[in-house]
N, C-alpha and C positions, 0 to 999 in steps of 0.2 A: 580411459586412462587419465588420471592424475597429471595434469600440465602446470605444478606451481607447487612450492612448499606451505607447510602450516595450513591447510585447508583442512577446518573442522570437515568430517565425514558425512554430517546429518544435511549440512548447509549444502557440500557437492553434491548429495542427493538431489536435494528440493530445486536445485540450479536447473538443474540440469535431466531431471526424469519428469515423469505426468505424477509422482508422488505429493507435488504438492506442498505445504508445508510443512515446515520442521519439528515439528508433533508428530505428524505424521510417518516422519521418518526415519524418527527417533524408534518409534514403534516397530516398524520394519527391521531394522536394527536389533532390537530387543531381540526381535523372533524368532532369529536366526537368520535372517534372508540374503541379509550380505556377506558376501567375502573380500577379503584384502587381499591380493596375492595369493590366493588360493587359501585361506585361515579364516576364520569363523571373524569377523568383524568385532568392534568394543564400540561401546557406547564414548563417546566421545573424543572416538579417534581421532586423531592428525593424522594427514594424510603429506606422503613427500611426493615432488615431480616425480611421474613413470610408475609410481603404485597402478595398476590393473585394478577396478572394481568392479565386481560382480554381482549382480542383484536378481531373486527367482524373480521371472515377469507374474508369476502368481500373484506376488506380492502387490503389484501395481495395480491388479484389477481392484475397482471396487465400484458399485450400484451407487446410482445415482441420489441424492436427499431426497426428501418427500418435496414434492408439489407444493407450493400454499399459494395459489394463485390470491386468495383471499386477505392479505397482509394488508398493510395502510403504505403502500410504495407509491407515490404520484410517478405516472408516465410524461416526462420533458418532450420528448422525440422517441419515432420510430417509423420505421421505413423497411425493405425487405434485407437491408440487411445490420441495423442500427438499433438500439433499444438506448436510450437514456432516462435514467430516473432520478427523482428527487429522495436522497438515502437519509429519512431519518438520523435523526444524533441517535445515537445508543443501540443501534441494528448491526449487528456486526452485518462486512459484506460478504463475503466468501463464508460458505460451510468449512471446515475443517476434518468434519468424520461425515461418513454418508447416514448415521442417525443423527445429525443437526439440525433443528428447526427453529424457525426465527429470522433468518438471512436473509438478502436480499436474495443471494443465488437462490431461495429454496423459494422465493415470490418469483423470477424468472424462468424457473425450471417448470411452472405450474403457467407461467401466464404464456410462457412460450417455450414449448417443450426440447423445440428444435437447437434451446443453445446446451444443451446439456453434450451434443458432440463438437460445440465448436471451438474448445480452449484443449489445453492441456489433457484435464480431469474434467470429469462432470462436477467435481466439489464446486469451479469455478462460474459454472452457470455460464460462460462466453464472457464474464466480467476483463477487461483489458485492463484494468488497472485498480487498485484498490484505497479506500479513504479507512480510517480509523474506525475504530467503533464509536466516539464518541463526536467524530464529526460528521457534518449535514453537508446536504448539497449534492452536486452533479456526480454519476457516476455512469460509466458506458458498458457496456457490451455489447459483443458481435453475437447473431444472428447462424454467422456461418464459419465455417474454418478460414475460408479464406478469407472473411473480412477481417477474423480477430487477426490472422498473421500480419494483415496491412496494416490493423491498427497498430498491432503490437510493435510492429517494424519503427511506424513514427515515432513511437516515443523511445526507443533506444535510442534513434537519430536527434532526438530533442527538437523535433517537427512538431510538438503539440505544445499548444498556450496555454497555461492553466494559472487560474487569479482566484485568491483565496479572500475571504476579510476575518482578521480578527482580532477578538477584544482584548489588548495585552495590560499588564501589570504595568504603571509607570507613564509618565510623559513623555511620550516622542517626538521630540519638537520639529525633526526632518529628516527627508528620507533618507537611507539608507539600507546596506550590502551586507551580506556575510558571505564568506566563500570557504572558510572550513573545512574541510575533510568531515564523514561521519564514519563512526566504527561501532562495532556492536561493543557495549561495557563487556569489560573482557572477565568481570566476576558477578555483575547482575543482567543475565540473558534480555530482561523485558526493558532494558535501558538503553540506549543508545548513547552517544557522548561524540560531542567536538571535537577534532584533533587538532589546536595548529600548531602542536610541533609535528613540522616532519617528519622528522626518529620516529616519534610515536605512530605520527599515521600509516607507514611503512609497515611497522611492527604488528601492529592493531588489524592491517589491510581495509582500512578505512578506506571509502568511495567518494570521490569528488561530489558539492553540492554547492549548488549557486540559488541564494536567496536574496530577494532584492525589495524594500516594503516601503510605506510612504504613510502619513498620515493625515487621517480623513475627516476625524471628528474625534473627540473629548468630551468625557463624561469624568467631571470628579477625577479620581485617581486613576482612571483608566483612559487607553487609546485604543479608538480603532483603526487599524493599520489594512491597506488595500497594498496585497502581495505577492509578486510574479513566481514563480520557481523555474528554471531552467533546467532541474534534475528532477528527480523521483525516488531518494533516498527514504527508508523508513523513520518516520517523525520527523524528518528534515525542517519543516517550518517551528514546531515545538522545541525541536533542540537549540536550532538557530537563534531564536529568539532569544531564547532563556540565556545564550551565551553573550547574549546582547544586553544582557539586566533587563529584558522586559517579558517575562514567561508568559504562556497564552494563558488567561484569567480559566479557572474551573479547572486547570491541569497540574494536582497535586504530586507527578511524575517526574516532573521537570521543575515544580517551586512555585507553580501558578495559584493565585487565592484561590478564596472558597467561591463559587457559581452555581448556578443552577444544571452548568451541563459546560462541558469543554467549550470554548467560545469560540471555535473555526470552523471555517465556513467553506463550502468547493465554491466560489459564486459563476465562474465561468470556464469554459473548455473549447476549446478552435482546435480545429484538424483538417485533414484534407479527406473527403467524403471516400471512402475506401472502393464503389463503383464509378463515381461521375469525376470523381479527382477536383471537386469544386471545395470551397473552403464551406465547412460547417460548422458553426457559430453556436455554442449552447451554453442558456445561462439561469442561473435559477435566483430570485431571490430570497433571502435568510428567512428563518420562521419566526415566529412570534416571541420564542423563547429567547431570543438569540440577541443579549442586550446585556449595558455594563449591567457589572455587578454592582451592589448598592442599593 
């Protein structure tokens, strides 16, 4: 059941079932598989508080990606119930359809078969959290169900540290914040957008986002910025930025110049170890590409 007004249909899915992403559930949609109150669902319904949704579990099932144990994924850490790797810029992390290949999840699912039952979907590979496609750097996943639920638990509570670097547009001569609201653009789906008016971000149901960055070093017309997040909204350091006049270099989505590759970076990840309850420290550093533009 429907607990809030204005909730796109596709998004309550992906929230909230092992569907997955919003591709995915778009598609399910399509199919016929959901109902509203008992009526054939539409492709990009609103949904009001107390609508009833109804979805066949058929529809949920699906076979896992292929295997590719063989990928270029550097192993950071692993333990019996931990995997962290170092994710390529340009790899997407999560499969999307279970013919996907290329992913990290489809190098996890081959080098350790066992995380294919421990998240939501097998698309997920056990992955707890996901980075861009065009950023590098640290990424986790669980091993087991119950590690991903621990891990996944911390980071709703905003128990996990995570420090980015990256190379932005502009001179930043001291550190600072943004604290914004983010919402999905409400007319270009792959966008994201700032809210700070309030009206707007009300409207929009924009999600709190705490970005906070410093500066490290200067190259020519660029800075590189060492950057905490306190949340885990989609693009958040990309949007923030750019709202800040200094766009991440190589991100022509948000206004970023031309690069060689997006220029952000996962550089480190703190949590609390999901068996021994000790603090676990993972940190990678930047790859070779990973330099001002110029």
């Amino acid at each position: 059941m429907c607990d809030a007004d204005g909730v796109r249909l596709d998004r309550f899915l992906a929230d909230r079932t092992a569907a997955g992403a919003r591709r995915r559930t778009a598609a399910i949609i399509a199919a016929g598989a959901v109902r509203v109150n008992g009526r054939p669902a539409r492709k990009g319904q609103l949904l009001e508080q107390g609508d009833v949704v109804e979805i066949d579990p058929a529809a949920l099932a699906t076979a896992p990606p292929a295997g590719q144990p063989e990928l270029a994924v550097p192993i950071l850490y692993e333990d019996e119930a931990l995997i962290a790797v170092d994710k390529p810029a340009g790899m997407p992390a999560v499969a999307l359809r279970d013919d996907d290949v290329g992913t990290v999840a489809n190098f996890l699912l081959g080098y350790a078969p066992e995380t294919v039952a421990a998240a939501r979907t097998p698309l997920e590979a056990g992955l707890v959290h996901r980075l861009d496609t065009g950023t590098s750097g640290v990424l986790l996943a669980a091993r087991t169900a119950e590690a991903w639920a621990n891990v996944r638990d911390q980071f709703r509570r905003r128990a996990v540290e995570k420090r980015y670097l990256a190379w932005v547009d502009g001179v930043v001569a001291r550190p600072g914040s943004r604290h914004e609201p983010i919402a999905h653009h409400p007319r270009r789906p792959q966008l994201m957008r700032a809210c700070p008016d309030a009206d707007q971000a009300r409207d929009l149901r924009a999600r709190p986002a705490l970005t906070r960055y410093q500066p490290v070093d200067r190259r020519g017309g660029a800075t590189l910025l060492a950057i905490d997040i306190a949340t885990g909204v989609r693009h958040q350091i990309r949007v923030h930025l750019a709202a800040a006049g200094h766009p991440v270099c190589g991100d022509p989505l948000y206004g970023g110049s031309a690069a060689a590759r997006l220029m952000l970076h996962a550089a480190a990840l703190s949590l609390r170890h999901p068996l021994s309850g000790t603090r676990l420290s993972l940190e990678c550093l930047p790859p070779s590409d990973f330099t001002a533009p110029g």
